[in-house]
C-alpha positions in Angstrom: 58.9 43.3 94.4 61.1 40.1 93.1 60.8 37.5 96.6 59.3 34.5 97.5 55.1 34.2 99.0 54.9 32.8 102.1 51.2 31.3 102.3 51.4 29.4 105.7 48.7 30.5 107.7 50.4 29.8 111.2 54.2 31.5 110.0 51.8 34.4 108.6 50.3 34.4 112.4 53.5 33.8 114.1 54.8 37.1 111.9 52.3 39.4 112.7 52.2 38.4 116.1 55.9 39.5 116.6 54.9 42.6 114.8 52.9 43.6 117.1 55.3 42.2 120.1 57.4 45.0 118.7 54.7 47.8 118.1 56.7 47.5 114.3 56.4 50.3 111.7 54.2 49.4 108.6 52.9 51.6 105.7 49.9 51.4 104.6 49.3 52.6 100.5 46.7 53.2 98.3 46.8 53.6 94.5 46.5 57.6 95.4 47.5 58.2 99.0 50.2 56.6 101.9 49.9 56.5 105.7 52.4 55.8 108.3 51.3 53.5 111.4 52.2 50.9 113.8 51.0 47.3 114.8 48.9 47.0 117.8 47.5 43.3 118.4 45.9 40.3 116.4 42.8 39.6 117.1 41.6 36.6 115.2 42.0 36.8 111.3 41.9 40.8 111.8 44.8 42.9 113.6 45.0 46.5 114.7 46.9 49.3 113.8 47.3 52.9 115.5 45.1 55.2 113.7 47.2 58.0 112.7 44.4 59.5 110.6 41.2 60.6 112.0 38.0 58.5 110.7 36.9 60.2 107.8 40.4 59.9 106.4 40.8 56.6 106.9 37.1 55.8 105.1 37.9 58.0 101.7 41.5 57.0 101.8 41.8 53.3 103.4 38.9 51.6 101.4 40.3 51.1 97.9 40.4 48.0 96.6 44.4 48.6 95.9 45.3 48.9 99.8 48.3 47.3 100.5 51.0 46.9 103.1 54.5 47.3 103.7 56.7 46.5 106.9 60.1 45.4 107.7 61.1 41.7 108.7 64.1 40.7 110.0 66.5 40.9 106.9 63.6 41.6 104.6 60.8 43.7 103.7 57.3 42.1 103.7 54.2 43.8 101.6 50.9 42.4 101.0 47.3 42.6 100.1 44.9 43.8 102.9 41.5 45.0 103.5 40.0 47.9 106.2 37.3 46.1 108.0 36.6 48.8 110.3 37.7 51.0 113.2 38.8 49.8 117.1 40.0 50.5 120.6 42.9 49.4 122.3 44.6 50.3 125.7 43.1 53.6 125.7 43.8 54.4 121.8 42.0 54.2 118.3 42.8 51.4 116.0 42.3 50.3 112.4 41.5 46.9 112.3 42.4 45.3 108.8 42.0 41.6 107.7 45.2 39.5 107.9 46.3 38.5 104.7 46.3 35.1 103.2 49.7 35.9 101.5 52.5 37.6 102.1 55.3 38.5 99.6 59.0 38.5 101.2 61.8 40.1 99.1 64.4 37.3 98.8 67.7 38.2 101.3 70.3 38.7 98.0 68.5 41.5 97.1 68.3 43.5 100.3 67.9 46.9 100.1 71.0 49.1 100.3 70.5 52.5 101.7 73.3 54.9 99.5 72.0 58.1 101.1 73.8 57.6 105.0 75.7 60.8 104.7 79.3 60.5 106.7 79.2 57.6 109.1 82.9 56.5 110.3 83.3 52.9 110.7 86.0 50.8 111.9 87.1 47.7 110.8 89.9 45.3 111.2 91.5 43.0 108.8 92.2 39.5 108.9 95.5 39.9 110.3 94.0 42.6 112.6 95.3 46.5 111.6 92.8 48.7 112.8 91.7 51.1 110.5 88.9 53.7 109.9 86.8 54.2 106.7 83.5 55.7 106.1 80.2 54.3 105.3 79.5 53.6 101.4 75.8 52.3 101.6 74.5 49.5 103.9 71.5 47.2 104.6 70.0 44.7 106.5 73.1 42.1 105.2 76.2 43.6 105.0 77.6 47.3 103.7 80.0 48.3 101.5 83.3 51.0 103.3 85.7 53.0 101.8 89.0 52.5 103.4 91.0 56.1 104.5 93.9 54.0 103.0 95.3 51.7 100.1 95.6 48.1 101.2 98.8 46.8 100.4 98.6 43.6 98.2 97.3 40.4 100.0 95.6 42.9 102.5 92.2 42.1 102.0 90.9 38.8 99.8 87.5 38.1 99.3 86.5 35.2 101.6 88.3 35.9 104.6 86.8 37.3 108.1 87.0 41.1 109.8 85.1 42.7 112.0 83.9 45.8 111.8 82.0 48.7 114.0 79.5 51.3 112.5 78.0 53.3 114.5 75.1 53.9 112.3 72.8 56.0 114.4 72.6 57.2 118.1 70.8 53.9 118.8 71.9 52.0 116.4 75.4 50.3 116.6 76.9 47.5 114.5 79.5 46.0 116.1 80.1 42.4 114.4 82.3 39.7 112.6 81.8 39.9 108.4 82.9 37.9 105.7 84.8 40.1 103.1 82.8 39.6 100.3 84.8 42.0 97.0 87.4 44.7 96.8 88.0 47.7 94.3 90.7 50.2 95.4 90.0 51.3 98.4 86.3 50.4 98.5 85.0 46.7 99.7 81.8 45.1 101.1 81.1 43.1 103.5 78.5 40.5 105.0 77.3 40.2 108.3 78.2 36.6 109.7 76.2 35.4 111.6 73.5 37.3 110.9 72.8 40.5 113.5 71.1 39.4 116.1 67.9 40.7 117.1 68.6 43.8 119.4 70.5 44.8 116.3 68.8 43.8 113.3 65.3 44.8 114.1 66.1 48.6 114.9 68.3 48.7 111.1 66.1 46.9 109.4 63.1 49.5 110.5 65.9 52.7 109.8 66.7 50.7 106.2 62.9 50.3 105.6 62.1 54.0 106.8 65.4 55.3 104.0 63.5 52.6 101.5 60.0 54.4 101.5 61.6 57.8 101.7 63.3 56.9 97.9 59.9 55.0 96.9 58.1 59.1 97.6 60.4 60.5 95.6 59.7 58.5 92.9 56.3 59.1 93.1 56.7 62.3 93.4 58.7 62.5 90.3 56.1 64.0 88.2 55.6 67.0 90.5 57.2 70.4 90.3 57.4 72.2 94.0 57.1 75.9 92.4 53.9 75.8 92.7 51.8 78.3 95.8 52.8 77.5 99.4 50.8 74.5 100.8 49.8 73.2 96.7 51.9 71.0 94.2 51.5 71.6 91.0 51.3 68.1 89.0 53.2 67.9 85.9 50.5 65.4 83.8 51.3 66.7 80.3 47.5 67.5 80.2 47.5 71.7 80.5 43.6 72.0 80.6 43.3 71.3 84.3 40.5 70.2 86.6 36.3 70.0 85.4 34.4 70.7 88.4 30.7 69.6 87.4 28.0 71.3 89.8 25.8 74.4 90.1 27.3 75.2 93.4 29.0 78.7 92.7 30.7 78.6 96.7 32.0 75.3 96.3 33.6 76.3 93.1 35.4 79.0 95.2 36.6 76.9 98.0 38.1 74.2 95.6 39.7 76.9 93.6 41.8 78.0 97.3 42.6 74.2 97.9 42.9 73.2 94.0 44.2 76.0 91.8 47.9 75.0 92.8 47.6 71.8 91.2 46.1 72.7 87.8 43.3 75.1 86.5 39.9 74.5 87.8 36.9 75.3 85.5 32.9 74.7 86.9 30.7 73.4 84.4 26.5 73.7 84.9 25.6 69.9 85.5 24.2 68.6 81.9 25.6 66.8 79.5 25.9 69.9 77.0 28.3 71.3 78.9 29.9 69.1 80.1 30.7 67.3 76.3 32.0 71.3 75.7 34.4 70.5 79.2 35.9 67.5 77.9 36.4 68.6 74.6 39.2 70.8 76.1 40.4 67.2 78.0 40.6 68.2 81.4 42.7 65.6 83.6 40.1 65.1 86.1 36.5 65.8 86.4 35.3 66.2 90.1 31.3 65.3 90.1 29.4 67.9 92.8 26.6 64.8 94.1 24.8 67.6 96.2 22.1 65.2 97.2 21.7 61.4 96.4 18.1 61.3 95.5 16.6 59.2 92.9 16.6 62.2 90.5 20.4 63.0 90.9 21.2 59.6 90.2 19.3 59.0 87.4 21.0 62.5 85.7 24.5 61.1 87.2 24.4 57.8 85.8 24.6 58.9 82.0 26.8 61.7 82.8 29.5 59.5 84.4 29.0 57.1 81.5 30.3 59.5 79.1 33.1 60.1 81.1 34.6 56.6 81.2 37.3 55.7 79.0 37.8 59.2 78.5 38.9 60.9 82.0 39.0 59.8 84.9 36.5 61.5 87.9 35.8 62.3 91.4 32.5 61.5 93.2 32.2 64.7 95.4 29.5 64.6 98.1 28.2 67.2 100.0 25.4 66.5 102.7 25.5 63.4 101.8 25.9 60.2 103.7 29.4 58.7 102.9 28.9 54.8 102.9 26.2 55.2 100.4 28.5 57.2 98.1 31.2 54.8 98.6 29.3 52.1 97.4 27.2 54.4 94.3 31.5 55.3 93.3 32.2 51.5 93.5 29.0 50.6 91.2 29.8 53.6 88.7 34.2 53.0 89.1 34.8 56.4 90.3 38.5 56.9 91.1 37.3 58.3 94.7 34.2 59.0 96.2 34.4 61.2 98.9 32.6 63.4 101.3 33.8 66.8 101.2 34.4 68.4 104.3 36.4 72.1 104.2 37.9 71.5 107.4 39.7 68.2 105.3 41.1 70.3 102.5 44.6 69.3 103.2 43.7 65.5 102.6 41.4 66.4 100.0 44.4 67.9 98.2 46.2 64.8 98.6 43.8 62.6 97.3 43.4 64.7 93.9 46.9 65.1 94.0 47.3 61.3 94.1 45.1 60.1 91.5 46.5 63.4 89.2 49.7 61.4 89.5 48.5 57.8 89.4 46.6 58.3 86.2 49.4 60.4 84.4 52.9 59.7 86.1 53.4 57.2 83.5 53.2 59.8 80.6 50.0 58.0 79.7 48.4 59.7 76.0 45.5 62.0 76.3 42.2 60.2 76.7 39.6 60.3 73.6 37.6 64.1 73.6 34.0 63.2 74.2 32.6 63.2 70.2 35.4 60.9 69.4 34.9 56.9 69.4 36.3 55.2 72.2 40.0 53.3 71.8 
């Protein structure tokens, strides 16, 4: 995102401050997954969020190295770096507190987001010599809009430069009804700039619709490598790779369970856990291998440690615990770079989904080449 940083610890305070003043929208993103929320307080170099996940979601999902966040600003969009440090309370709800960022990366104003899908919104405009006459909505954002006139201007009509006002009545709540500067003209079609600048009862409500219309077009390009034909409540991941999923354990009920939740996406094939078997696994190259950790004991580490080297470079994979306890898994996929580690919990599937579904698309969205099979050299 093209912008300038703002690194002043006090403005970075002041704008999370107001944030929260306004109990503002933010997104909060992972490499593999995406979660909706809203500020709560600061509370010294950490500030709340609403949890809108429950805890163990937030744990598997939230503590990547890659989180990020997103929010709107005024005229602008702010995203930056952030960290989960842990879970909270406030006025009666469940928070996630995150560390306040030393940065903050703020798009630069000329390039403001125009939203193009607005459907038919009538607005009403008047030109500098004051005819009233109504248009539609081309696209708008936090700056100014673009109309298309219901009639040809005569020449002279409408020069760039001059002042009009205008009224769009954008939603049910939100309602532009301000002076603009008459930035170009083609035809019928011209754009506009708000001046002065919408105030606040005005700007803050668009600039949270604009943001909401901005991360509704950033999912669909995520989710342009997925094809929707796939079973109700699945989505089948169009990777290029064919072979499908490598689920390494000896658990012949788990196997079943991930096939209901998983066999949407691509093909899932259980493998006994030794390295035989699993060098005949990748020699089909699978996209993912999901790890069964049934226990962590010193024995099933020392077999997993060799076993995950051979993946790397090759495929990505999965730490999947079950009984197990989930900081220390977090911190064993951290040491080995697991894409996740996770504790798997049926009653989850629906996340779990998501999260394979995520780094299915993170890894091959970009039409990536087949990684190495595993008697072959690594690139």
């Amino acid at each position: 995102m093209a912008g300038n940083l703002i690194r002043n610890s006090e403005t970075i305070l002041e704008i999370f401050q107001r944030a929260c003043g306004r109990r503002e929208l933010l997104i909060l993103v992972t490499p593999y997954l995406r979660f909706e929320s809203s500020f709560v307080k600061v509370d010294g170099s950490e500030f709340h969020v609403v949890a809108t996940m429950g805890q163990e979601d937030a744990t598997y999902g939230l503590r990547n190295a890659g989180l990020k966040m997103r929010f709107p600003h005024g005229v602008s969009f702010l995203e930056a770096p952030t960290e989960l440090k842990g879970f909270g309370m406030y006025d009666g709800r469940r928070t996630l507190r995150l560390r306040v960022p030393e940065v903050l990366q703020d798009e630069d104003h000329r390039g403001s987001y125009r939203v193009d899908r607005v459907g038919r919104i009538p607005v009403t405009f008047s030109t500098p010599k004051f005819d009233l006459i109504v248009g539609t909505l081309v696209d708008i954002s936090t700056t100014g809009a673009r109309i298309y006139s219901t009639r040809d201007f005569m020449e002279g009509e409408l020069e760039a430069g001059k002042d009009m006002a205008v009224t769009i009545q954008v939603t049910d709540q939100i309602r532009i009804n301000t002076k603009v500067k008459l930035r170009h003209v083609q035809g019928r079609t011209f754009g506009v700039e708000y001046r002065p600048q919408l105030d606040e009862q005005v700007l803050h409500p668009l600039s949270r619709w604009v943001f909401e219309k901005r991360e509704e077009d950033l999912e669909r390009i995520t989710q342009r490598g997925v094809e929707t034909s796939a079973p109700p409540g699945a989505v089948k991941v169009a990777t290029g790779r064919a072979n499908g999923l490598v689920l390494v354990s000896g658990d012949g009920a788990l196997e079943e369970t991930l096939q209901g939740l998983l066999g949407g996406l691509q093909p899932l094939k259980r493998v006994p856990p030794t390295m035989a078997a699993l060098k005949d696994a990748l020699n089909l190259r699978p996209s993912l291998v999901l790890y069964h950790l049934p226990s962590l004991s010193l024995d099933e580490r020392r077999r997993l440690k060799p076993m995950v080297e051979s993946l790397q470079g090759r495929v990505p994979f999965l730490l999947l615990g079950t009984g197990v306890e989930g900081g220390t898994l977090l911190e064993l996929g951290t040491e080995l770079k697991a894409a996740v580690s996770i504790v798997f919990n049926p009653e989850r599937g629906t996340f779990f989904q998501r999260l394979v579904q995520g780094v299915l698309r993170r890894t091959y969205e970009g039409g990536e080449s087949p990684m190495a099979p595993m008697d072959a050299e690594p690139a």
